[in-house]
N, C-alpha and C positions, 0 to 999 in steps of 0.2 A: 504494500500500500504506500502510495506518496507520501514522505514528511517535507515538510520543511524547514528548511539551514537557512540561517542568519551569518553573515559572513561580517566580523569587524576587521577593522586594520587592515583593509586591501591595499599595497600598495598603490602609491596614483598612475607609476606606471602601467601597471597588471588592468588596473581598471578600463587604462585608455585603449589599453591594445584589445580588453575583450569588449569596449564598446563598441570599436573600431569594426572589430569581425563580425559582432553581432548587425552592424550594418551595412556590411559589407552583404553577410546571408543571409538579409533581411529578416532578420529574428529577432525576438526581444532581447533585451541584456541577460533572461532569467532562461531564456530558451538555449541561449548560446553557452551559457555556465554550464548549464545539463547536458549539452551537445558534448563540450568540453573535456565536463567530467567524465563521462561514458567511454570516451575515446582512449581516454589514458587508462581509468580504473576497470575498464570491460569490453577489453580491443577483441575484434570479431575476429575468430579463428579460418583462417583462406580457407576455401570452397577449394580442397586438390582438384575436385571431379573437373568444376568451373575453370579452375586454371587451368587444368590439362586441355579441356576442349582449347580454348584460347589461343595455348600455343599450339595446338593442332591447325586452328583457323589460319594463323600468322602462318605460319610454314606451306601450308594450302597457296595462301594467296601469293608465294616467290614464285619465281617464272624457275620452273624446276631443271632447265640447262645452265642458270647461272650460280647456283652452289650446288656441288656436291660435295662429300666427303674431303676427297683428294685436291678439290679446288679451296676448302676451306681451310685445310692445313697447311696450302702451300701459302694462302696469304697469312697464315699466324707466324709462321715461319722467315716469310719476306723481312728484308732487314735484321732478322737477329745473325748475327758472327760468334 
């Protein structure tokens, strides 16, 4: 269930930058705290399944005669002595 936090002694700069943001994301000051805090205290664990499609997509869309294998190590390779 929601509580709510009363925050004292915010720094003035902490303050300015999350007012900043918050209008930046058009959100209120109270919206963008939450947004905030979520992000740091309750970071979304990646989607593998998601990511894997993704790069299956990206690799799909190369024009499949200008990397292969041997074409990719020959350029990791270019310039090292």
């Amino acid at each position: 269930m929601p509580t709510t936090l009363t925050l004292k002694n915010i720094p003035d700069a902490v303050y300015q930058r999350l007012k900043e943001s918050a209008l930046a994301n058009r959100r209120s000051l109270n919206s963008e705290a939450i947004v905030r805090l979520e992000s740091v205290l309750l970071p979304q664990q990646p989607d593998t399944g998601a990511r894997l499609a993704r790069a299956r997509a990206l690799r799909q869309a190369l024009p499949a005669a200008a990397f292969s294998a041997q074409g990719v190590d020959a350029m990791k390779r270019q310039g090292r002595a």
